[in-house]
N, C-alpha and C positions, 0 to 999 in steps of 0.2 A: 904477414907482410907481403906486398907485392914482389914480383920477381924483375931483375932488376930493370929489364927490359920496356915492363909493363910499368915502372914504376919513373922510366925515364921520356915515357910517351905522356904520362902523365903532369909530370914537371915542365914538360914543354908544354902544354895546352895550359898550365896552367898561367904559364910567362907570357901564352898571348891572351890571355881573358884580362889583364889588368896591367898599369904602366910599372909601379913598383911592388915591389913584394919584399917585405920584411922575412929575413932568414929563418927565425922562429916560425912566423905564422907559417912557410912554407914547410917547415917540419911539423907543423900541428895537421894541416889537409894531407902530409900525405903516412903521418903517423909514423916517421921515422925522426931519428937525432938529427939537428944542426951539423954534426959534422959529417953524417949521410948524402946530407941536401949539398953540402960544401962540394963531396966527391961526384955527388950525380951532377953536380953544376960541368965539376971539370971534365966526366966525361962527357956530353952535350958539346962544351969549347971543342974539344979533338974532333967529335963531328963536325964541326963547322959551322955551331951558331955560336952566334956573336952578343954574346951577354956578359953585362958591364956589373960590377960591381956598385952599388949605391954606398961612398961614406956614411957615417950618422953614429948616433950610441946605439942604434939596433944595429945595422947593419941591413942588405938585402940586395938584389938582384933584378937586372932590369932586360927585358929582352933588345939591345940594340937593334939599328937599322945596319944589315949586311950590304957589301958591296956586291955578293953575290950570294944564289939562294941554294943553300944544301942542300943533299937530298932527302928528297921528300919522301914519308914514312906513309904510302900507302897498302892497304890489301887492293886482293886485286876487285871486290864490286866496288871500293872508293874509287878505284883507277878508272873503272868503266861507267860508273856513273857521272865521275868528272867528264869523261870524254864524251858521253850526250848529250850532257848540260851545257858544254861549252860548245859541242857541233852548232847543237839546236839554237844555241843565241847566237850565232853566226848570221841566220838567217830569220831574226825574229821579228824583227822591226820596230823591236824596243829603244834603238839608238845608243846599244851600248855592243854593237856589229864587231867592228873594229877592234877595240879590247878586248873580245870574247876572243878573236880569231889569234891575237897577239898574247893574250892569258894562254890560251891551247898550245902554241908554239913555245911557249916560254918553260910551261910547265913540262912538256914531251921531252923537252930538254935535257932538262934534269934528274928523271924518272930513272932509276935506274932499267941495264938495256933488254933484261927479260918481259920488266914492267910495258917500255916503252913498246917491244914488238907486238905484243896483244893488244894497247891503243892503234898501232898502227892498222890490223887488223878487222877495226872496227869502220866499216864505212856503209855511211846510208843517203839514203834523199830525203829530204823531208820536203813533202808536198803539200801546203797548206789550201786551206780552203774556208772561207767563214763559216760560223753559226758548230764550232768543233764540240765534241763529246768527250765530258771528262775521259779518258785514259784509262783502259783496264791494265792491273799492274801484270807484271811480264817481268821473272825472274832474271834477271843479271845473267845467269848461266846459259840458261835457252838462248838470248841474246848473242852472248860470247860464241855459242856452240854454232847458230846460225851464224854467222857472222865469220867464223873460221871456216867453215863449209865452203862458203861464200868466195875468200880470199883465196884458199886453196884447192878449188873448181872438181869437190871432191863430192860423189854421189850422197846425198840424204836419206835417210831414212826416221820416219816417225811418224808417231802416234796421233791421232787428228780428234781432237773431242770437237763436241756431244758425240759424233757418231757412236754406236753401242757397236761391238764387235764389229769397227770396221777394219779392213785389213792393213798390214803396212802400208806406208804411202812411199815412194821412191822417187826423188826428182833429182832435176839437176838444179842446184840454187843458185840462181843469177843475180840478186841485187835484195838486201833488209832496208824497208822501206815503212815514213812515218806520213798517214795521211789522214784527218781527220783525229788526230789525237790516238792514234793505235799504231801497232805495231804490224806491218806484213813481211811476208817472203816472198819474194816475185821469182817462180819459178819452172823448169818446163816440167812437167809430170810425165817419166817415162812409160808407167802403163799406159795412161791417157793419151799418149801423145800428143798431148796438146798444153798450153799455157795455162798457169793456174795462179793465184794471189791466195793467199795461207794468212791466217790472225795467227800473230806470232802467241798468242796469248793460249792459245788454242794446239800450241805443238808441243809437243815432247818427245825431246832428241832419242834416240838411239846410237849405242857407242858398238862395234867401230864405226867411221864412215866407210864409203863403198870406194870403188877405184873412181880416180879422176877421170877427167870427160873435159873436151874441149870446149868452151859454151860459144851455142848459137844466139845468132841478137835477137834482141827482142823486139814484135813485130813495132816498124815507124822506126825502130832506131835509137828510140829515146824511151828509159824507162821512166821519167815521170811522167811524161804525156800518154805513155800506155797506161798506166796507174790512171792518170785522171780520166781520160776515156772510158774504163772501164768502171767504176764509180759513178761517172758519172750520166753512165746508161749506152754511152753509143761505140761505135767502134773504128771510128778516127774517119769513117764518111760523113757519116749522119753530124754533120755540125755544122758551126758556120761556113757560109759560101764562099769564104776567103780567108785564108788562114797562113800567116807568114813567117817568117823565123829571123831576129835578127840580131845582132852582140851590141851592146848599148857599153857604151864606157863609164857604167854607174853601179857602185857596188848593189850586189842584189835587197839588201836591205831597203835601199834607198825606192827602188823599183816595186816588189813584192806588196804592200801594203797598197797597191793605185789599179794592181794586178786583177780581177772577180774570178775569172774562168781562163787566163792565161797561165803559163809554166814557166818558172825563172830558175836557171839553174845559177851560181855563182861559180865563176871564172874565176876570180882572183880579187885581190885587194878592192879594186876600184873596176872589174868590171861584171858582167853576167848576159846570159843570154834570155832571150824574152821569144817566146812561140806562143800569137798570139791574133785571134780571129774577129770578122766584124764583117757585116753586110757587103759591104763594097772595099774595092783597093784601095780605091781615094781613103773612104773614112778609117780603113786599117792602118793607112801611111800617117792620116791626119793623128790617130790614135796616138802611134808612136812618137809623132814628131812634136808631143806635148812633152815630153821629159829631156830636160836640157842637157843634152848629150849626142857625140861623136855616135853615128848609128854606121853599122857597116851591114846591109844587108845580107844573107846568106841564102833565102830563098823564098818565091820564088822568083821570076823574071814579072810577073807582073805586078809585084810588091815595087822591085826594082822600076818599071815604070810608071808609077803613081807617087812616086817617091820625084822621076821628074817629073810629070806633070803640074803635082804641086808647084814646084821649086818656079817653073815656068809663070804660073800661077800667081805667086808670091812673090817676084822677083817683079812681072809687069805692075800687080798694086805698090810696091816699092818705087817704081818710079813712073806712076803715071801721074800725069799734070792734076792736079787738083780744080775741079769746076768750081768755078766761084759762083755762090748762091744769088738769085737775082733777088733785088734788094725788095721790103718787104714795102706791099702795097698801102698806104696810108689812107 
């Protein structure tokens, strides 16, 4: 027999797989007596779900609709693969944005507050880009371990494969980051001196961590647009000859899929920022001013005057007289 715990995770999964359940049948799946099922019912109610009694000559047991959601019986890789599944469709562009970000808040909620600090914990970029490569899988733990590193601006240490005996690696870990369907670690590598992007797939922590370190930014200021830069061959000169920055009042869902070679990061409900490049100002301004949305420019000034120019532009074909066609020769 199950122990009771394991046996009370189990009657719940089972109360949501189907509307009613016959008392009986529910002692035949889980191989205990009717009046088992009775007490694990009642313990379930003192939790806080809400399960209704079904009349009848069986009798049975129906999982009601709560006015509020109990807590919820996670481990902790459920807890943390909930909170990538739900980050990631934040920004998917599948049109379920919204819900994803409101599921996330709803559930953090409720988590109990051990649970809840290691979601909190977990924060990344997700950098999309077309034509992506299946995902090499990347243990939960590595993740979590990056990821506290991360949060608690605490020295790294690990192990780097394929290299064959290569030696520790020591960095400072600045930002876990999803681009192309994998996993990085955007961070400064203290022997190197220099910046380095890590396949999280490819690391294996070392416990303790080192002492904390204050972090320095990362070069541009913006870790996705470093990330894309460096991916995608150049090093924030070599690109387009005009390249602008600017907060559109359109959640990044809406934005991110019209995006090819731009960066969208999400700001909040209904807005995001767009860093994004094209031959000239004019057809940069014109670029932006295709998504119907409150634009507030951020940089540069000459973004900022292509921005009027247009307007000047657009505002005279608004009201210039209409020539009227000479009539046609017969």
């Amino acid at each position: 027999m199950q122990k009771t715990s394991a046996r009370l995770l189990s009657l719940l999964s089972l109360l949501q797989a189907r509307r009613d359940w016959p008392g009986q049948l529910l002692a035949d799946r889980l191989e205990v007596s009717p009046r088992t099922v009775r007490r694990d019912i009642d313990r379930l109610r003192e939790l806080g779900y809400p399960i209704v009694t079904a009349k009848g000559p069986d009798g049975g047991y129906r999982l009601g609709a709560g006015t509020e959601l109990p807590p919820l019986l996670f481990d902790d890789e459920q807890a943390v693969a909930l909170a990538v599944a739900l980050q990631i469709a934040t920004t998917s562009g599948a049109g379920i944005e919204e819900a994803a970000a409101r599921a996330l808040t709803t559930v953090r909620q409720v988590m109990p507050a051990r649970l809840r600090h290691r979601i909190d914990t977990l924060r990344f970029t997700a950098v999309e880009r077309p034509g992506t490569r299946p995902d090499p899988q990347v243990d939960s733990g590595v993740l979590m371990a990056l990821s506290a590193a991360v949060h608690a601006r605490e020295v790294l240490y690990f192990d780097y494969a394929p290299a064959a005996n290569a030696p520790l690696r020591r960095v400072q870990p600045h930002h876990l980051v999803t681009w192309g369907g994998r996993w990085y670690l955007v961070a400064w590598d203290v022997d190197r001196e220099d910046w380095r992007i890590f396949r999280a797939d490819r690391i294996t922590p070392r416990t303790p961590t080192g002492p904390r370190f204050t972090p320095r930014e990362v070069p541009g200021g913006d870790v996705a647009a470093f990330v894309a830069a460096r991916f995608q061959g150049f090093d924030g000169s070599v690109d387009w000859p005009c390249r602008g920055e600017v907060i559109l009042d359109l959640p990044a869902a809406e934005v991110s899929p019209y995006v090819r070679d731009g960066v969208v990061e999400e700001l909040g409900p209904k807005r995001c920022r767009l860093v994004l490049g094209s031959w000239s100002w004019p057809g940069l301004a014109a670029a932006i001013g295709r998504f119907d949305a409150d634009i507030e420019v951020v940089g540069p000034p000459e973004l900022k005057d292509a921005f009027a120019h247009l307007a000047r532009r657009y505002a005279n074909a608004a009201t210039a007289t209409p020539v009227t066609p000479p009539p046609p020769i017969s």
